[in-house]
N, C-alpha and C positions, 0 to 999 in steps of 0.2 A: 476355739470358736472358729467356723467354718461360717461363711457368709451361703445362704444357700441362692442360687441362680435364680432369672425371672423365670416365673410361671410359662406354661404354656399360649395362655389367656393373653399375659403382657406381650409377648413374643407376637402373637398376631397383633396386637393393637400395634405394637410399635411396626411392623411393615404396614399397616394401613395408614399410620402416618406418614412412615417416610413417603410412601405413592402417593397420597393427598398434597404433603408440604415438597414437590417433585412442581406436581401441578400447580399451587399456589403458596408461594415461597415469602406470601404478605400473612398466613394463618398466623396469630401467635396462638398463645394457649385458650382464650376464650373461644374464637372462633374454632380452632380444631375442636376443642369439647362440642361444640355446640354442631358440628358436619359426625362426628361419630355417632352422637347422641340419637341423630336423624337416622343415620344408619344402623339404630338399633341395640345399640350398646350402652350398656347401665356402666357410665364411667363419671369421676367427680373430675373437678378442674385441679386440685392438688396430686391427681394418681398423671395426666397427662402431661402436668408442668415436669413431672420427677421425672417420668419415659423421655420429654420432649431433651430434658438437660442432660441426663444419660446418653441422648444419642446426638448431642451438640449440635442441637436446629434451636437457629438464630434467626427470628422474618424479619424480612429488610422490611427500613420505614422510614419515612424520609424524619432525617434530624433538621434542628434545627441551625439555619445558616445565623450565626454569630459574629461574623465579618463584617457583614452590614449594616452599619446604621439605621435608623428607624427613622421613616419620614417625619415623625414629630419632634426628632430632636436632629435638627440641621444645626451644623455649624458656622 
């Protein structure tokens, strides 16, 4: 068994991501679906999560600070 390589199709979608997620580096996978989508392109959110993890884009977002305390519970 021979894995066969991405399409041509995928091949453009994934440089249209990486130059979108260049630009904004906050897309995850909803958002990117949803800027292709506008541009035209009949894509699901499970085909751009695979492209997205295949090409290891991670969108920054801010986590959660767990050092600090919460003002309702003072010590």
């Amino acid at each position: 068994y021979e894995p066969k390589g991405e399409t041509e199709q995928n091949l453009g979608l994934m440089r249209q991501i990486d130059e979108q997620f260049l630009e904004t580096p906050f897309f995850g996978v909803r958002q990117m679906t949803w800027h292709l989508r506008n541009d035209g392109h009949l894509v699901n959110e499970k085909r751009i999560r695979r492209l997205m993890r295949l090409m290891g884009l991670m969108p920054i977002y801010q986590k959660p600070n767990t050092s600090r305390p919460a003002k309702g519970h003072k010590t």
